[in-house]
C-alpha positions in Angstrom: 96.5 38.3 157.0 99.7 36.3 156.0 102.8 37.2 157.4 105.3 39.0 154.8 109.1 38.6 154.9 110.6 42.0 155.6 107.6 43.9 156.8 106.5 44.7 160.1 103.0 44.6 161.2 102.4 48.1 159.9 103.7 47.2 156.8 106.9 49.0 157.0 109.5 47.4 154.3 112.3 46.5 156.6 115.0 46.3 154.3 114.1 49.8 152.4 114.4 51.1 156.0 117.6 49.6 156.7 118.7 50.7 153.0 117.6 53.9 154.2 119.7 54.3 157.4 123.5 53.2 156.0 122.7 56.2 153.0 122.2 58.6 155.8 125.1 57.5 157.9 127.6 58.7 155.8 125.8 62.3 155.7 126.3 64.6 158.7 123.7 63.6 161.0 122.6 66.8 163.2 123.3 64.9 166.4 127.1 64.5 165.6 127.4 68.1 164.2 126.1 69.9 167.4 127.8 67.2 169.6 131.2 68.4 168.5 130.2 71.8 168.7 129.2 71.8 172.6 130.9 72.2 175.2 129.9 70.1 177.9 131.5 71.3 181.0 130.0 74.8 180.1 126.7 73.9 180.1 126.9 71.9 183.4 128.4 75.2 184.5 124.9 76.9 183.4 122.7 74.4 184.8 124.3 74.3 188.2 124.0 78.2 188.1 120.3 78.2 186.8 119.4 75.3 189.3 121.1 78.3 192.2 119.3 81.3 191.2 116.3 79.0 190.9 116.4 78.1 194.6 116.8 81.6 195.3 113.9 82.5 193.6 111.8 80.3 194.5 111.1 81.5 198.3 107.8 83.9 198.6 108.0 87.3 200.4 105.3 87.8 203.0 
């Protein structure tokens, strides 16, 4: 099979995919949306808290 400029092996057209991602930069990408929404120090909060009750749990009674 000869090798095509601007596809990969798969046949994916690179440049369409390219084309692709700089249209859907400019949109609100999920990531960023939530990301501004969350607050980080919060959920470490949670996790250390969950990770606590989780080692309480965790030990069988006889």
């Amino acid at each position: 099979m000869a090798k095509q400029p601007n596809k990969t092996q798969s046949g994916t057209n690179v440049q369409e995919v390219r084309q692709q991602n700089a249209q859907s930069a400019g949109q609100g990408q999920y990531g960023t949306e939530f990301a501004s929404e969350t607050n980080v120090q919060e959920v470490k909060e949670r996790n250390a808290r969950a990770e606590a009750q989780k080692g309480k749990n965790s030990g069988y009674s006889k």
